[in-house]
FIZADO-35340 format. One record per residue (C-alpha): residue number from 0; chain; x, z, y. Coordinates in steps of 0.02 Angstrom, whole numbers, padded with zeros to 5 digits. Layout:
BEGIN
<node k="NUM" c="A" xx="X" zz="Z" yy="Y"/>
...
***
This chain:
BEGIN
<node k="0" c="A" xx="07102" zz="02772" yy="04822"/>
<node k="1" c="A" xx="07116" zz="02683" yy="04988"/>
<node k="2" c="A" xx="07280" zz="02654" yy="05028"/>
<node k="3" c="A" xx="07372" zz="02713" yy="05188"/>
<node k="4" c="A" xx="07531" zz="02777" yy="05207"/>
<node k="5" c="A" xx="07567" zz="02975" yy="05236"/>
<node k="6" c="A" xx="07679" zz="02888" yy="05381"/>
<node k="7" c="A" xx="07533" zz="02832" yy="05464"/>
<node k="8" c="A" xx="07451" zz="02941" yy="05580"/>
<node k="9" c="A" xx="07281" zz="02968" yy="05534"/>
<node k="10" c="A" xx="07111" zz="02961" yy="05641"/>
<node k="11" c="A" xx="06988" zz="03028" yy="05548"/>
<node k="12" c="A" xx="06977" zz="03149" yy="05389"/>
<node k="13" c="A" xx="06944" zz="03013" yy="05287"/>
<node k="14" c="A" xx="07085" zz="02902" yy="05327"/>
<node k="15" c="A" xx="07195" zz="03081" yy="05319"/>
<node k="16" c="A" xx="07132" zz="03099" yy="05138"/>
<node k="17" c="A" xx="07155" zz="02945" yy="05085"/>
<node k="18" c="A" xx="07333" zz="02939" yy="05122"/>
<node k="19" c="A" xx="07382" zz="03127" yy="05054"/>
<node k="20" c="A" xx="07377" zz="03180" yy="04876"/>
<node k="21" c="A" xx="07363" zz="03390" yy="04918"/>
<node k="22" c="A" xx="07267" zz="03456" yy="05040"/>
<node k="23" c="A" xx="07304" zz="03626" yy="05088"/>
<node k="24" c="A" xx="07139" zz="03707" yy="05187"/>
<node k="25" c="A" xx="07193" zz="03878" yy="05294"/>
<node k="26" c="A" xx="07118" zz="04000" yy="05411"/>
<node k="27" c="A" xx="07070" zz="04172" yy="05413"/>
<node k="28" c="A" xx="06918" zz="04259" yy="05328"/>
<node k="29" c="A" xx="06726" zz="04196" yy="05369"/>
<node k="30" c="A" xx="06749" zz="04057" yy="05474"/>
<node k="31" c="A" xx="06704" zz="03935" yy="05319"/>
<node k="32" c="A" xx="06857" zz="03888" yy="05247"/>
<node k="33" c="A" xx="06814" zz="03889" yy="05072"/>
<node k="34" c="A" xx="06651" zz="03790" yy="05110"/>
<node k="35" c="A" xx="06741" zz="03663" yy="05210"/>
<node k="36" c="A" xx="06869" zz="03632" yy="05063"/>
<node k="37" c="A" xx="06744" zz="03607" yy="04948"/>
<node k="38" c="A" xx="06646" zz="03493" yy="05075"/>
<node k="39" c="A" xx="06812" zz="03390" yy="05100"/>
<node k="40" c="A" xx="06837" zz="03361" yy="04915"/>
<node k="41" c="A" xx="06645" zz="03311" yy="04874"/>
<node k="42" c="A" xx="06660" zz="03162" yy="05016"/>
<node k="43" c="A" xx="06847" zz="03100" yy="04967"/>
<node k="44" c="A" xx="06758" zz="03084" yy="04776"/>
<node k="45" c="A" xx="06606" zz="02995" yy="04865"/>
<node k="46" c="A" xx="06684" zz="02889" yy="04987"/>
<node k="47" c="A" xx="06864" zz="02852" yy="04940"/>
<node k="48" c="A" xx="06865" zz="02888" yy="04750"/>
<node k="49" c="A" xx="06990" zz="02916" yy="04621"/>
<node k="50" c="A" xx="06982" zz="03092" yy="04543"/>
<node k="51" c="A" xx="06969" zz="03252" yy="04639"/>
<node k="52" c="A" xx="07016" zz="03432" yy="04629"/>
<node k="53" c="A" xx="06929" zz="03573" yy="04725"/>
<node k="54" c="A" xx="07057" zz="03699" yy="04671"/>
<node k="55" c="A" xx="06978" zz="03891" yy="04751"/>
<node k="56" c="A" xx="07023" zz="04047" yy="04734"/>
<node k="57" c="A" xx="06865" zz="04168" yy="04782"/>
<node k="58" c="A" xx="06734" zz="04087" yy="04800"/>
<node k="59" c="A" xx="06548" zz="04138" yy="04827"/>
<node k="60" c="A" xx="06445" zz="04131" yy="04687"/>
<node k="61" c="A" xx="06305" zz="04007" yy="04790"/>
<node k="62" c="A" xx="06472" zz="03892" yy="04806"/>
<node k="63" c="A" xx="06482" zz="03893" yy="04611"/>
<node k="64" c="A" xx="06312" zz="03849" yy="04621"/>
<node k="65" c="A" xx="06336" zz="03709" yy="04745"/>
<node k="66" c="A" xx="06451" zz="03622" yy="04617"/>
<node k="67" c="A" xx="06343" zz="03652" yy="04499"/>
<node k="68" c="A" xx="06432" zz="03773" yy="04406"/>
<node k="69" c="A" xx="06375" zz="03931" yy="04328"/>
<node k="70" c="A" xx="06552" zz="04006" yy="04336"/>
<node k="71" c="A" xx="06724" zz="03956" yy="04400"/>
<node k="72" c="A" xx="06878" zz="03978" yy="04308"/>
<node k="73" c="A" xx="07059" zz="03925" yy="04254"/>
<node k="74" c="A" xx="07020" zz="03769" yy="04170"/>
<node k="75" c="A" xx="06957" zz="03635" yy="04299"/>
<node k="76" c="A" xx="06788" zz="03572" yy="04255"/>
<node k="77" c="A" xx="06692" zz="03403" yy="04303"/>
<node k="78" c="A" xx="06547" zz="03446" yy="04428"/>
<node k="79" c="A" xx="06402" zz="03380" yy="04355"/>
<node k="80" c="A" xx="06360" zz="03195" yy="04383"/>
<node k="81" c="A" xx="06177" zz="03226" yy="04387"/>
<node k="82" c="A" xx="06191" zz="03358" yy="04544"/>
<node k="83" c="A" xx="06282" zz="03228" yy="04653"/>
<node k="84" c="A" xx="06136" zz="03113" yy="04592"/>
<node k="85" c="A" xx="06022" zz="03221" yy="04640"/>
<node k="86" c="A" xx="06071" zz="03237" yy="04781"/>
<node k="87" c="A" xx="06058" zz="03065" yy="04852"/>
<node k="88" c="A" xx="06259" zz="03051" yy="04823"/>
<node k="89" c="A" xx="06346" zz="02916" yy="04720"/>
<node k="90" c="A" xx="06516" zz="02961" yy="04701"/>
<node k="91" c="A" xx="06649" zz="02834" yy="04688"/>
<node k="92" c="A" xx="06777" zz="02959" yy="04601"/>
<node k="93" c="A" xx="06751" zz="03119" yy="04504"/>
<node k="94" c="A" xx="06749" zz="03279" yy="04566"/>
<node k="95" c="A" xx="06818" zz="03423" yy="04482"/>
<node k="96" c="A" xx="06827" zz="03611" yy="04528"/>
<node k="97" c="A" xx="06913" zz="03779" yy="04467"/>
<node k="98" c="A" xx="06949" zz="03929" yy="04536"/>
<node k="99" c="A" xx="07133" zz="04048" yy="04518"/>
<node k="100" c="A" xx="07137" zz="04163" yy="04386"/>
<node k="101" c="A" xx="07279" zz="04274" yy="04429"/>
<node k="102" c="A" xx="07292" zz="04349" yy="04256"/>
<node k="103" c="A" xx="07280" zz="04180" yy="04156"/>
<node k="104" c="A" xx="07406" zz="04091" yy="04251"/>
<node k="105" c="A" xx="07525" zz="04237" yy="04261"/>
<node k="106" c="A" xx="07516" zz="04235" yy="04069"/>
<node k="107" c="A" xx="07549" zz="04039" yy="04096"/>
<node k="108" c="A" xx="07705" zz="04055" yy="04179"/>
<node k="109" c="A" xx="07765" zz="04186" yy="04056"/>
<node k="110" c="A" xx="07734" zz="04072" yy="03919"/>
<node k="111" c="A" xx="07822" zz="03951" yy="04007"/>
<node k="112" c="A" xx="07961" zz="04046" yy="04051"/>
<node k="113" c="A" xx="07999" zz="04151" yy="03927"/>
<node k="114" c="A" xx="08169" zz="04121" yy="03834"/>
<node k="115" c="A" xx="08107" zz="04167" yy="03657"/>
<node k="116" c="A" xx="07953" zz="04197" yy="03590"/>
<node k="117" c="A" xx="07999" zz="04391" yy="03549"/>
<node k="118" c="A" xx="08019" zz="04415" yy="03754"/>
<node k="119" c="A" xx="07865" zz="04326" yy="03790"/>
<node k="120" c="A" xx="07760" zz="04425" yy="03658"/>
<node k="121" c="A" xx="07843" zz="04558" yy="03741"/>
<node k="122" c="A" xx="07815" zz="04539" yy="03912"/>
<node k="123" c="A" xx="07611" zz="04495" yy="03893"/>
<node k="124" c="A" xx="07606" zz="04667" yy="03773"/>
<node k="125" c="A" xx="07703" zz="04771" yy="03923"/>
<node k="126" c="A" xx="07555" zz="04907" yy="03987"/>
<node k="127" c="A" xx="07628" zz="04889" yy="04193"/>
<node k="128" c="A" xx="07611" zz="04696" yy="04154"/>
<node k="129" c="A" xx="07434" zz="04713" yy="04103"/>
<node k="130" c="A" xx="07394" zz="04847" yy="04232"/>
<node k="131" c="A" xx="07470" zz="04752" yy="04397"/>
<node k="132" c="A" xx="07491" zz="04579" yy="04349"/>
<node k="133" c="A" xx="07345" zz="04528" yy="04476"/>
<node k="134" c="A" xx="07432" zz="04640" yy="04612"/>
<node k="135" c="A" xx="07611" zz="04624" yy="04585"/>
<node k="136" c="A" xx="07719" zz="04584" yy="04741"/>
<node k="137" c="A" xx="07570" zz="04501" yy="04820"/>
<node k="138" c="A" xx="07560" zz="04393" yy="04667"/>
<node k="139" c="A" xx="07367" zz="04323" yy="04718"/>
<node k="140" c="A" xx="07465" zz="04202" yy="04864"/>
<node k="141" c="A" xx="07623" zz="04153" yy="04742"/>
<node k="142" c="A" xx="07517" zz="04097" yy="04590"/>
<node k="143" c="A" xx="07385" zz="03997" yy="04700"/>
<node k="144" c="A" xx="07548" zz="03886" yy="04758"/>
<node k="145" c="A" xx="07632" zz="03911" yy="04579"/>
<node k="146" c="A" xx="07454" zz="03860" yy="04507"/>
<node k="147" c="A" xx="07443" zz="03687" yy="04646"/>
<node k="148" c="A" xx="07629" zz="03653" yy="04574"/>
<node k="149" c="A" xx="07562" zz="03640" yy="04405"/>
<node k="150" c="A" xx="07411" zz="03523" yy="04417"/>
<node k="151" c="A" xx="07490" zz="03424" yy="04561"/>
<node k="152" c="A" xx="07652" zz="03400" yy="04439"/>
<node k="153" c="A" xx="07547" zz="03356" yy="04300"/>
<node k="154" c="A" xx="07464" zz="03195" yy="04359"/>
<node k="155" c="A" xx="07285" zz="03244" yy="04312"/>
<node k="156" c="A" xx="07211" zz="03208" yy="04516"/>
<node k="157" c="A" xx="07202" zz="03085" yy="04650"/>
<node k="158" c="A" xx="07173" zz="03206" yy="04753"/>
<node k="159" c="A" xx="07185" zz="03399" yy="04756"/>
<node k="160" c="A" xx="07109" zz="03533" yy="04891"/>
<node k="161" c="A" xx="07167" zz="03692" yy="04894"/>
<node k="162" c="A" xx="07060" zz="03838" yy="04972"/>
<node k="163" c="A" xx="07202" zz="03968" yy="04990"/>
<node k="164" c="A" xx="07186" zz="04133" yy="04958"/>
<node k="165" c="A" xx="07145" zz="04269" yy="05088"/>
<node k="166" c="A" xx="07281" zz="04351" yy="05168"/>
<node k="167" c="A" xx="07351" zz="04498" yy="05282"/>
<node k="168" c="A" xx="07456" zz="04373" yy="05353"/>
<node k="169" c="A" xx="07405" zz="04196" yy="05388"/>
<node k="170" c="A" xx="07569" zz="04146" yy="05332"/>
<node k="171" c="A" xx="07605" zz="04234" yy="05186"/>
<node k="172" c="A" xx="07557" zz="04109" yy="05035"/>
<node k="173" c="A" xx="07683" zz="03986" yy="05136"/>
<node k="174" c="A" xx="07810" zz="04112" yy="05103"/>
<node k="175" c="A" xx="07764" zz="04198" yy="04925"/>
<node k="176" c="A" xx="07866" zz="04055" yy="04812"/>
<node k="177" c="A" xx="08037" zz="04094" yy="04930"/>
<node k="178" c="A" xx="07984" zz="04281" yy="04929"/>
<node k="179" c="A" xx="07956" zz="04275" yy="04727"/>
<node k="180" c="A" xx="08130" zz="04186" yy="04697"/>
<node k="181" c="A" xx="08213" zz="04328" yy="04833"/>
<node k="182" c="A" xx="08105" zz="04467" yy="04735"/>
<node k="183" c="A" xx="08218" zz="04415" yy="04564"/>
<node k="184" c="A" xx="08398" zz="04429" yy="04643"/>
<node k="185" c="A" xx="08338" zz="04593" yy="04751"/>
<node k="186" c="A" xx="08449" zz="04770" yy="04767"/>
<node k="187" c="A" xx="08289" zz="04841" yy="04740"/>
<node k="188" c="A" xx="08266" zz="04762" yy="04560"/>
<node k="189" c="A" xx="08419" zz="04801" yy="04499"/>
<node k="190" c="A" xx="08443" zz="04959" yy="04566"/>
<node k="191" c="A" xx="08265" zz="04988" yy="04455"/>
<node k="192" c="A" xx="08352" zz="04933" yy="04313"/>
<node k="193" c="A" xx="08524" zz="04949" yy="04282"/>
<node k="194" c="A" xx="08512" zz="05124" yy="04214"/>
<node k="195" c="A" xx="08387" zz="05104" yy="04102"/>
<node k="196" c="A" xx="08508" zz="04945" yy="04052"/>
<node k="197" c="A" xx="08658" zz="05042" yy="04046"/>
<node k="198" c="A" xx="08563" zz="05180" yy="03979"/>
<node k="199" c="A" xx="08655" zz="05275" yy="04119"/>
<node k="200" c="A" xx="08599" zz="05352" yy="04273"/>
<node k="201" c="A" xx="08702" zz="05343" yy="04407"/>
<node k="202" c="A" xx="08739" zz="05480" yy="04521"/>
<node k="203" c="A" xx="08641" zz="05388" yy="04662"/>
<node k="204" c="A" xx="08478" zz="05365" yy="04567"/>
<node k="205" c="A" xx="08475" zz="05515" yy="04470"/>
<node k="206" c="A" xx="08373" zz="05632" yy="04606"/>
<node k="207" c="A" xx="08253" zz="05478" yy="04607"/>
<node k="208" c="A" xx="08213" zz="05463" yy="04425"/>
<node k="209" c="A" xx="08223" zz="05656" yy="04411"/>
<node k="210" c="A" xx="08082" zz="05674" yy="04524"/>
<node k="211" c="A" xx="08006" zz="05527" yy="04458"/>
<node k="212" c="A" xx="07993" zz="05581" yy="04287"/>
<node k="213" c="A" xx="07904" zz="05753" yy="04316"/>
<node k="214" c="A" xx="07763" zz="05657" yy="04408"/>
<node k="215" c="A" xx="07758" zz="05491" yy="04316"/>
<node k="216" c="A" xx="07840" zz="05547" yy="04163"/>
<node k="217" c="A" xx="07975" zz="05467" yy="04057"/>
<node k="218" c="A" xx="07868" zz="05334" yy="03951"/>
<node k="219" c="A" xx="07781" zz="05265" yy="04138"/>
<node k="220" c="A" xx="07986" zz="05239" yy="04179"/>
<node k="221" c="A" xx="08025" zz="05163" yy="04032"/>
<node k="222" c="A" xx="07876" zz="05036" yy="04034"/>
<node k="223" c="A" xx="07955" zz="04988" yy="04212"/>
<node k="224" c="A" xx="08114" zz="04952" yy="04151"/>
<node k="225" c="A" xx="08067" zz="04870" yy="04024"/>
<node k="226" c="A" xx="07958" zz="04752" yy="04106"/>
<node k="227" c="A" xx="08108" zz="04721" yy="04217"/>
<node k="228" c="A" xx="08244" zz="04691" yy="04113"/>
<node k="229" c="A" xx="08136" zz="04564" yy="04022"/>
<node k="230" c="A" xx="08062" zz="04478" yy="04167"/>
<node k="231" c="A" xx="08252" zz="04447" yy="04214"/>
<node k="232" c="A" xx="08272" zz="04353" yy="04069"/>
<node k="233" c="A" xx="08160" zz="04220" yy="04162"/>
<node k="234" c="A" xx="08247" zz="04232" yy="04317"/>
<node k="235" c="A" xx="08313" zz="04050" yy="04328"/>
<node k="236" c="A" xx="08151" zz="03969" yy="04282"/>
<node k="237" c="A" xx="08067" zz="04087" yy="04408"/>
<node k="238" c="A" xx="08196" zz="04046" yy="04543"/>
<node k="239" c="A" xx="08188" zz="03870" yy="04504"/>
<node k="240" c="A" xx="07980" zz="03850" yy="04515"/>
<node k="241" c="A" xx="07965" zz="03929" yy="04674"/>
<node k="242" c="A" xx="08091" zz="03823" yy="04763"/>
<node k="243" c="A" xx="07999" zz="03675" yy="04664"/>
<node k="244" c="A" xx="07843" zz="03753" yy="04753"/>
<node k="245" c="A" xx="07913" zz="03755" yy="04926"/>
<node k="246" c="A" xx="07974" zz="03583" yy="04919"/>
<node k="247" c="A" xx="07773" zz="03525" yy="04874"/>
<node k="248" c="A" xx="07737" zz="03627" yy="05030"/>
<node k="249" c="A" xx="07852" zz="03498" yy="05120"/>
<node k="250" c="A" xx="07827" zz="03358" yy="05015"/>
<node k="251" c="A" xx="07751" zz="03189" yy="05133"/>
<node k="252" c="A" xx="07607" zz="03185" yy="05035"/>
<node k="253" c="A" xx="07545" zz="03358" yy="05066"/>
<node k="254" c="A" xx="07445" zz="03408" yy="05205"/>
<node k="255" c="A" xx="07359" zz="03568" yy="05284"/>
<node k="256" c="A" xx="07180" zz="03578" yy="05363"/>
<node k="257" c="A" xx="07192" zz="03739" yy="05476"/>
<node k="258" c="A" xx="06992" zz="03808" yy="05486"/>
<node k="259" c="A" xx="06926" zz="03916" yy="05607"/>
<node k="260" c="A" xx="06792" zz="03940" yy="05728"/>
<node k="261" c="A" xx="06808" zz="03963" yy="05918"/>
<node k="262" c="A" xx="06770" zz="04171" yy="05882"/>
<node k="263" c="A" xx="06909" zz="04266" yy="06001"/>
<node k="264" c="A" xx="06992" zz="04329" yy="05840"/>
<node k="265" c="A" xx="06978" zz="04155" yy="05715"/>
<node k="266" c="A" xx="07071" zz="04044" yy="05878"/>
<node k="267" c="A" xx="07216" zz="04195" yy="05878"/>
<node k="268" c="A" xx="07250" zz="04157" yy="05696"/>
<node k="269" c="A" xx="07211" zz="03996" yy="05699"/>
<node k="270" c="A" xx="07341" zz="03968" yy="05837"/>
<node k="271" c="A" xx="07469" zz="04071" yy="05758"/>
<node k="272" c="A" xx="07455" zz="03953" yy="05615"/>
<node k="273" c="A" xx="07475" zz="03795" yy="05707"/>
<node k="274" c="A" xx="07648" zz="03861" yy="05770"/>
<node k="275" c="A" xx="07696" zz="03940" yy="05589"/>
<node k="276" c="A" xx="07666" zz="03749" yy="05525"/>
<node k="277" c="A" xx="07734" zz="03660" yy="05674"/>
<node k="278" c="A" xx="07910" zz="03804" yy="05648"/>
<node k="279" c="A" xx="07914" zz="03765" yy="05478"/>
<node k="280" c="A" xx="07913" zz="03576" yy="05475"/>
<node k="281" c="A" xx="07741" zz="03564" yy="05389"/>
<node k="282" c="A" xx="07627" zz="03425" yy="05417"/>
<node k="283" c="A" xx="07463" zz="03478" yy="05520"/>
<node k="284" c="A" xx="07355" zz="03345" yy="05490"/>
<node k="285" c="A" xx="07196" zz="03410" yy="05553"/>
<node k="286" c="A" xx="07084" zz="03583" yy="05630"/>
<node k="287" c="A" xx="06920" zz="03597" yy="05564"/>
<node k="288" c="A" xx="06814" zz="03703" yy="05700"/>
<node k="289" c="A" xx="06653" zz="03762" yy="05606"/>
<node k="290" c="A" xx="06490" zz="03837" yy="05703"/>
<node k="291" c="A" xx="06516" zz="03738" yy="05869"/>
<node k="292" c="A" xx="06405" zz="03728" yy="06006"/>
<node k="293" c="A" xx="06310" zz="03562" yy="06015"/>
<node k="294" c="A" xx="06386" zz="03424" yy="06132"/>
<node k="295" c="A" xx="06215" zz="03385" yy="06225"/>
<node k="296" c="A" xx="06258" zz="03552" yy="06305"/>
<node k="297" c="A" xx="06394" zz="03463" yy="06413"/>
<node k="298" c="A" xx="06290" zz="03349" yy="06475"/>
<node k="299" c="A" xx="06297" zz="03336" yy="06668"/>
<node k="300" c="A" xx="06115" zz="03241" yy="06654"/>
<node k="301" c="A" xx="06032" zz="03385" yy="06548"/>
<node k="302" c="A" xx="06117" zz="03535" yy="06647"/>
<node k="303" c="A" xx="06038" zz="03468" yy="06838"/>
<node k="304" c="A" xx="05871" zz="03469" yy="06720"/>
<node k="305" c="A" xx="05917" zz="03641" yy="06671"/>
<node k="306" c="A" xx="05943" zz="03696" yy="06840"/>
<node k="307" c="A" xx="05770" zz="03604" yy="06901"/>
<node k="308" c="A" xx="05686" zz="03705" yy="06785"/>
<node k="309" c="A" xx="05757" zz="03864" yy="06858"/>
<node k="310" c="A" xx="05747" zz="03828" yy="07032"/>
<node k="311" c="A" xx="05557" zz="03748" yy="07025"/>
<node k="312" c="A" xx="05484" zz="03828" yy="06880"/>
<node k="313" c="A" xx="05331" zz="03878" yy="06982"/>
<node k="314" c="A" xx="05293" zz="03676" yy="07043"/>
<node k="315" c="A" xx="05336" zz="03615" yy="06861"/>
<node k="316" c="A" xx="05207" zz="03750" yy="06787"/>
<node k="317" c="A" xx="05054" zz="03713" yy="06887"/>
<node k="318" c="A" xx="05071" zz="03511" yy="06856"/>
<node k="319" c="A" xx="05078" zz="03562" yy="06668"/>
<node k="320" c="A" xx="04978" zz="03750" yy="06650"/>
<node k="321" c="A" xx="04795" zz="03619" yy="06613"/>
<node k="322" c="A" xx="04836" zz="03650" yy="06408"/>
<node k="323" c="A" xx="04987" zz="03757" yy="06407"/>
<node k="324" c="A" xx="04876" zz="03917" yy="06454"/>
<node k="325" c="A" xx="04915" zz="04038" yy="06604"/>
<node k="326" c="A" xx="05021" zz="03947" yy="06734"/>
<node k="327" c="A" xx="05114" zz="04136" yy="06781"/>
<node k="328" c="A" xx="05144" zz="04116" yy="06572"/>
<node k="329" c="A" xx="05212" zz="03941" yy="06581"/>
<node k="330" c="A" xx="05321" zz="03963" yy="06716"/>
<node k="331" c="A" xx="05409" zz="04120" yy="06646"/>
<node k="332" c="A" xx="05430" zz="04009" yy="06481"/>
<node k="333" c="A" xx="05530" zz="03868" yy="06565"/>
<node k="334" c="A" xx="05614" zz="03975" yy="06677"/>
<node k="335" c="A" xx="05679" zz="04046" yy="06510"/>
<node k="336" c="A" xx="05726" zz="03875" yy="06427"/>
<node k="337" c="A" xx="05802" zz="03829" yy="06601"/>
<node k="338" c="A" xx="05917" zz="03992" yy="06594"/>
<node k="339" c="A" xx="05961" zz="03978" yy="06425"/>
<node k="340" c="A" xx="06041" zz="03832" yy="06427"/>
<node k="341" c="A" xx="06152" zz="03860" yy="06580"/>
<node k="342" c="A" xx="06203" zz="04004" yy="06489"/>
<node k="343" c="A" xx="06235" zz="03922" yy="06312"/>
<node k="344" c="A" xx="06332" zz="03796" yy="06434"/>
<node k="345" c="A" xx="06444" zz="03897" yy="06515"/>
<node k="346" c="A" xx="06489" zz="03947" yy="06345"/>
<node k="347" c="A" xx="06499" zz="03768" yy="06282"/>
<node k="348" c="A" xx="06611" zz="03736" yy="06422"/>
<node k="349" c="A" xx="06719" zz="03874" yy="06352"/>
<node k="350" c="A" xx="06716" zz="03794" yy="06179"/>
<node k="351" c="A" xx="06779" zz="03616" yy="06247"/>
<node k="352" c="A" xx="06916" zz="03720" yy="06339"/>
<node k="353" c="A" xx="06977" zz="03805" yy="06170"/>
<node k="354" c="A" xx="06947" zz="03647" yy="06078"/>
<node k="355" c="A" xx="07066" zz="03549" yy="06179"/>
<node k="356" c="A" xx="07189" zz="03678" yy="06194"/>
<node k="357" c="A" xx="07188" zz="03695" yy="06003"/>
<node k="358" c="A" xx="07202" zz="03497" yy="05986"/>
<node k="359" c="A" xx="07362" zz="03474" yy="06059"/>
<node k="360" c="A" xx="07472" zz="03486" yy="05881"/>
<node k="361" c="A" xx="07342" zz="03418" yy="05738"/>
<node k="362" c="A" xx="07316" zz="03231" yy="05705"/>
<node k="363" c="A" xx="07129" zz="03257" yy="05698"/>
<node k="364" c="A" xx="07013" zz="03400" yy="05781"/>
<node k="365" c="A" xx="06845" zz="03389" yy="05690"/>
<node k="366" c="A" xx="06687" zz="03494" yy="05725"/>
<node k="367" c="A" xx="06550" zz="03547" yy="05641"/>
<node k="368" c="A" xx="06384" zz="03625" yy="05719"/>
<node k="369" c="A" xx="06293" zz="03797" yy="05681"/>
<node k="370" c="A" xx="06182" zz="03749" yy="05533"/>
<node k="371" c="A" xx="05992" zz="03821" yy="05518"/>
<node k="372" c="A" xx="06055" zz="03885" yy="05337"/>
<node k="373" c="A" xx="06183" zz="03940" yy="05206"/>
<node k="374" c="A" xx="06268" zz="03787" yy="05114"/>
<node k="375" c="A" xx="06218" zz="03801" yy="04945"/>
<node k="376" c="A" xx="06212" zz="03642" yy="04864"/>
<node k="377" c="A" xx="06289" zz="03476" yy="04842"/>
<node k="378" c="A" xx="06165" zz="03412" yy="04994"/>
<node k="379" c="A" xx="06226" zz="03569" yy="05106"/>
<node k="380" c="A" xx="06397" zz="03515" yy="05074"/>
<node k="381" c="A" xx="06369" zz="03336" yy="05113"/>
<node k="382" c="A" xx="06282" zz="03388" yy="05264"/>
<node k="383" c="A" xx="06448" zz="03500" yy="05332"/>
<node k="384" c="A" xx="06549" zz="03345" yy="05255"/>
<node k="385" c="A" xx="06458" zz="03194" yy="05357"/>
<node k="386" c="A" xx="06461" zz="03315" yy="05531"/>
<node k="387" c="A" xx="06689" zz="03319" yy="05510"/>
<node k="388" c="A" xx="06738" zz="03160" yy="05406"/>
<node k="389" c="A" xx="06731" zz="03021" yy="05534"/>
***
């Protein structure tokens, strides 16, 4: 891995890359976030090497395919030397990829957790465990930063991107480990619990677990509780890993790569963002702004040609109708080509506004163009990868 310092303000992507050892990609649905992450991580094992960690948490099934992959899962596996070949790339590094499995690494943590092995057996046999452990208090955002924590801690990568997972809230995996460790010391846990505990209920609770039981009857209660009561057995090693999580968050050699395109909704969230990063004392090292209109556009040369075009369309038609076909014909066709690109202009102009409006916070503002396809391979990904890394 080259070697700059996370002190150093970077220029490009590459030189952020090279001097972070978690990259955290973010931005709301559709505007290419998971495809970016996975781009980022196939050029830092190309062109600054070491071993690297696309770590995703829903992706497509034609991204799986890209890497190579014919499914994604807990256990990170090698993308295939002979696809990056095959491609036309020679990696300096590895790459690696695997996707969040809510259930496996919630059974993880319990097994990590768990004081005895009687409470863990007990907690992974609980029906409500089985039934919600995928939904439980938002748990998708909280085990994608719990699952980063792991891998990071363990030493395994150079490098590791994180695609995080969608959310109502751009901002709510940044606050699922503080929210998990709050979620453990809550009223509203114990105030579950404590009669089942005590094996008493309270004067307060009783009209709640009166009505409770004649609609979700006695044994649905008593699988709460019990889940519970044993899950507080892991409270400090709960408490402990989240906090341990937030700190990574903060750590100097972590990074976040907001994504978004210049779409009226994707630059509200994508703003919103910035500021929940900049509040929070998290390092913004770069905005990745997919589907952008081409530069050319702004080109003061190319627009008065535009305008010719429009304004003599008739003149220009007869010097070139010998050929083309009927001159009415030609004229109506570059009168076309004229208008359409003052229009995509004026909206190119609006781009370069946004653009430099969103630029003001992150180190780097990359852009990548509308492409004439889906990315679906290791040579689509290069191609989104070459367009943002220097």
């Amino acid at each position: 891995m080259a070697s700059r310092s996370p002190g150093d303000r970077a220029g490009t992507l590459e030189q952020l890359l090279a001097s972070r050892e978690i990259v955290v990609t973010c931005g709301s649905g559709g505007v290419g976030k998971t495809t970016t992450a996975a781009a980022l991580g196939a050029m830092a094992a190309t062109h600054i090497g070491g071993k690297v960690l696309v770590l995703t948490v829903d992706p497509a099934k034609r991204l799986a395919n890209a890497l190579g992959l014919e499914r994604f899962g807990n256990v990170e596996r090698p993308v295939p030397q002979e696809l990056l070949t095959e491609a036309g790339v020679a990696p300096r590094g590895e790459l690696w990829a695997a996707m969040l499995d809510t259930k496996e690494s919630w059974d993880s943590l319990v097994r990590t957790h768990a004081p005895d092995p009687q409470t863990r057996d007990a907690i992974l046999a609980n029906p409500l465990y089985q039934n919600i452990t995928g939904k439980f208090v938002q748990s998708h955002d909280y085990i994608a930063m719990e699952r980063l924590y792991e891998i990071h801690s363990s030493g395994r990568y150079d490098l590791i991107v994180i695609d995080t997972p969608p959310t109502r809230n751009a901002i709510d995996f940044l606050e699922a480990p503080e929210r998990m460790a709050d979620f453990f010391s809550s009223r509203l846990l114990r105030w579950l619990i404590t009669p089942y505990r005590s094996r008493l209920i309270n004067a307060a609770s009783r009209p709640f677990y009166t009505i409770a039981d004649r609609i979700l009857g006695s044994q649905f209660l008593e699988d709460i509780a019990e889940f519970f009561i044993l899950f507080q057995t892991m409270y400090d090693g709960f408490v402990e890993r989240a906090e341990a999580v937030t700190r990574t968050l903060a750590d100097r050699r972590t990074t976040f790569v907001v994504v978004s395109t210049l779409e009226e909704a994707p630059v509200r969230e994508a703003e919103f963002f910035i500021q929940a990063l900049d509040s929070r004392a998290l390092h913004l090292g770069a905005l990745v702004l997919n589907k952008v209109l081409p530069s050319y556009l702004l080109d003061d040369a190319a627009m008065a040609s535009a305008e010719t075009l429009c304004r003599k369309a008739g003149p220009i038609a007869a010097e070139l109708a010998d050929g083309l076909g009927d001159a009415a014909d030609v004229e109506r066709v570059l009168r076309e080509i004229g208008e359409s690109f003052v229009n995509y202009r004026i909206v190119a102009s609006r781009e370069a506004e946004q653009r430099k409006e969103l630029g003001r916070v992150p180190e780097i503002v990359a852009s990548a163009p509308y492409f004439d396809q889906d990315i679906f391979d290791i040579v689509g990904l290069t191609r989104l990868g070459e367009a943002i890394w220097r």
